[in-house]
C-alpha positions in Angstrom: -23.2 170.7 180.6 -20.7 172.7 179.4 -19.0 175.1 181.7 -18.0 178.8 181.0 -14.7 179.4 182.0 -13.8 182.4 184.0 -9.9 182.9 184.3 -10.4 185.5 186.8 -12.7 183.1 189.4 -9.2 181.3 191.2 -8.1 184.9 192.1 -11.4 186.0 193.3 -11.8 183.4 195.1 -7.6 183.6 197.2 -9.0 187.4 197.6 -11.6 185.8 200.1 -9.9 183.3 202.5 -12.4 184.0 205.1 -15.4 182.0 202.4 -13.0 179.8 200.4 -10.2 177.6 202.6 -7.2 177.0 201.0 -4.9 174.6 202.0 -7.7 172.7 203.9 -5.0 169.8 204.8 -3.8 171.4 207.2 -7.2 171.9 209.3 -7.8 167.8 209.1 -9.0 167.1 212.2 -9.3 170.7 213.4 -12.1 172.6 211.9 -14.5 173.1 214.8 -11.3 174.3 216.7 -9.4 176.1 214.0 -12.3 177.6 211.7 -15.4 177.8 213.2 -14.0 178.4 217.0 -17.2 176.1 217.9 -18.0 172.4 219.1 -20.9 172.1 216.2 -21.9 169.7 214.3 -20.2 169.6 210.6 -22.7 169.1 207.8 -20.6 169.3 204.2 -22.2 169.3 200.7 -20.6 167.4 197.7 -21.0 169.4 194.5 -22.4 173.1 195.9 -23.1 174.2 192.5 -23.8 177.9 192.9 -24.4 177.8 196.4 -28.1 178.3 197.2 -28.7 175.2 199.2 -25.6 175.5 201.5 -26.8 179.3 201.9 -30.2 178.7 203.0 -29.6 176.0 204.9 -26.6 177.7 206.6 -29.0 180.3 207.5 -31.9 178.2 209.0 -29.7 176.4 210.9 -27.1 178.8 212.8 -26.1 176.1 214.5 -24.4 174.1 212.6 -21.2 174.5 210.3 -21.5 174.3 206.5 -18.7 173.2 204.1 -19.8 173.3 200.6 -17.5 171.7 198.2 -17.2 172.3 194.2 -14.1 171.2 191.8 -15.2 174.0 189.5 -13.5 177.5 190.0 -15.8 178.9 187.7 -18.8 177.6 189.4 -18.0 177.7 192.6 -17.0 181.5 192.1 -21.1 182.1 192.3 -21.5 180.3 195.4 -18.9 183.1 197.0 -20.4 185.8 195.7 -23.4 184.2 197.1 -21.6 184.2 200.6 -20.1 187.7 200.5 -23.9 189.4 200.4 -25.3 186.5 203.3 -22.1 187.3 205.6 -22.5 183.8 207.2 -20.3 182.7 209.7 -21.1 179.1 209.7 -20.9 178.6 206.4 -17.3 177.8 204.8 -15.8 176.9 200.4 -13.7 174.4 199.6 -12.5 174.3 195.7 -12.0 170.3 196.0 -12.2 167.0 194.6 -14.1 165.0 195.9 -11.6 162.2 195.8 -9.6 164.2 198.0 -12.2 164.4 200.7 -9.8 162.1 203.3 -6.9 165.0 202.9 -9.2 167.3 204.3 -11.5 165.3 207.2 -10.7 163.1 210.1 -12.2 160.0 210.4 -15.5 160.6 212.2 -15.0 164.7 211.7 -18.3 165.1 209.7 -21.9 164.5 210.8 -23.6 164.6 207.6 -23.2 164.6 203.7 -25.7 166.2 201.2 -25.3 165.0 197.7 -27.7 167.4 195.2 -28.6 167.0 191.8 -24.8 164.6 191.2 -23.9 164.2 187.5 -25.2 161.1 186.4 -22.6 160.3 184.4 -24.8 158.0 182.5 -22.7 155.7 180.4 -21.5 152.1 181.9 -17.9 153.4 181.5 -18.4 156.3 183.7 -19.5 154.3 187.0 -16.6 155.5 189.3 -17.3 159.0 188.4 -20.4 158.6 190.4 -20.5 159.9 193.6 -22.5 156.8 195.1 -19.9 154.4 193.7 -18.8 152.2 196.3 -15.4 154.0 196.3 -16.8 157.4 197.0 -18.7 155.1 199.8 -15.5 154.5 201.3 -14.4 157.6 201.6 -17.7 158.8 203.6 -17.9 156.0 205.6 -14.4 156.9 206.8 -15.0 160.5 207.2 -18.2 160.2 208.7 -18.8 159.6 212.5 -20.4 156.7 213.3 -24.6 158.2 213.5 -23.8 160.1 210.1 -25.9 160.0 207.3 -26.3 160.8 203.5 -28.5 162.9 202.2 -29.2 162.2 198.3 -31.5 164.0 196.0 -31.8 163.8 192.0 -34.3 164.5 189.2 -32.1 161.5 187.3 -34.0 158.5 187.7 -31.8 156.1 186.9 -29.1 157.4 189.0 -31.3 157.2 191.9 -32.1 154.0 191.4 -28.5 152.8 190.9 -27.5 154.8 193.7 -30.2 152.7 196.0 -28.8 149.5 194.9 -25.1 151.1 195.7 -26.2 151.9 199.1 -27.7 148.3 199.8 -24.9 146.3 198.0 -22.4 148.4 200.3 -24.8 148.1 203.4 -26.6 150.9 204.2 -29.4 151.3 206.2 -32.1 153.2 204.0 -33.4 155.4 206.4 -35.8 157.3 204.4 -36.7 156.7 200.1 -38.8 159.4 199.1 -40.1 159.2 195.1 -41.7 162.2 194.7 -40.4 165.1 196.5 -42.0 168.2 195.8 -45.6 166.4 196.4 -44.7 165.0 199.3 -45.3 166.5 202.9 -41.5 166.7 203.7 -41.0 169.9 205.6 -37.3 171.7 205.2 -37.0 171.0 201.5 -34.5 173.6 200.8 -33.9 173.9 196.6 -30.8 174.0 195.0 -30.9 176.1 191.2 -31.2 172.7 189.4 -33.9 171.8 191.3 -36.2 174.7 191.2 -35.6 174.5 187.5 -36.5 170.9 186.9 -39.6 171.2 189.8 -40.8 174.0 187.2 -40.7 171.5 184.0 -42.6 168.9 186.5 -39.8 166.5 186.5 -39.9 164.5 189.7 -37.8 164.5 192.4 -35.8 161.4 194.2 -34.8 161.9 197.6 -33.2 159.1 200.1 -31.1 159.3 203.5 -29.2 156.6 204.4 -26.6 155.7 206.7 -24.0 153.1 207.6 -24.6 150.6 210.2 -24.1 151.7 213.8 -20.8 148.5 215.2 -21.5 146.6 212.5 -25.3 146.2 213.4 
């Protein structure tokens, strides 16, 4: 998808440093402390998008900090403005790579990872791009603490079933494979835009949690 750029969005979003964290290096290892003056759990989203899921979900659940990450200034510019009407405390922006994810995170400093609606990026040639490649695995494995889990969900098919095989070839426990969301009886499934829009053509929806093996077990 082809994104419109918006060459004002990086200065809208420095004019808000109490959403969007710049120079996040700096609070590796200190977030709880340092931004959210609280000893709660850390739950970060790879890819916000616009927003809505971290939003609602920050709001259900006051007690616990969001993080919602985006490499695109001109999408993640919407999530903000998103922010600025909610006025959640718990709920923080990073404008990130997700690559960069060790810069930013201790080792055992997050409790969870959502990953909503990833780009497939579908041809063979693409595979690293994917953020359930085993390299990207690596990363959350480090950042994670050690009862952390991933929380996956995709329209994309194939993606979801490459990403299972990447979770078991890299060995994680599958804690929960669900192949039909939206007629399922899971309760707390908070949308993101792409999903609501794909749930309204009928496409299915993939979710699975999964986590890394507790010493090795």
């Amino acid at each position: 998808m082809r994104l419109r750029h918006k060459p004002w969005a990086a200065e809208k979003l420095a004019n808000y440093p109490q959403y969007v964290i710049a120079d996040a290096n700096q609070y590796k290892g200190k977030w709880n402390e340092e931004i959210f003056s609280n000893n709660n759990e850390i739950h970060i989203e790879i890819g916000t998008g616009k927003g809505r899921f971290i939003t609602e979900m920050a709001k259900a659940h006051p007690d616990i900090n969001f993080i919602g990450i985006e490499a695109y200034t001109s999408v993640i510019v919407t999530a903000l403005d998103r922010l600025i009407e909610a006025e959640l405390p718990n709920v923080k922006l990073l404008n990130l790579n997700a690559e960069k994810l060790e810069e930013v995170f201790a080792p055992g400093e997050v409790a969870r990872i959502y990953l909503n609606f990833s780009d497939p990026w579908p041809k063979n040639r693409h595979e690293k791009r994917r953020l359930t490649y085993k390299k990207f695995l690596q990363i959350y494995e480090r950042i994670l603490k050690s009862e952390g889990d991933i929380h996956f969900k995709t329209d994309n098919q194939k993606l979801f079933e490459y990403s299972l095989v990447s979770f078991s070839q890299f060995g994680l426990v599958l804690n929960d494979v669900n192949l039909d969301l939206d007629n399922s009886d899971f309760k707390g499934n908070v949308m993101t835009e792409y999903q609501e829009k794909f749930s309204a053509k009928g496409n299915r929806i993939y979710r699975c949690e999964v986590s890394f093996p507790v010493n090795g077990e």
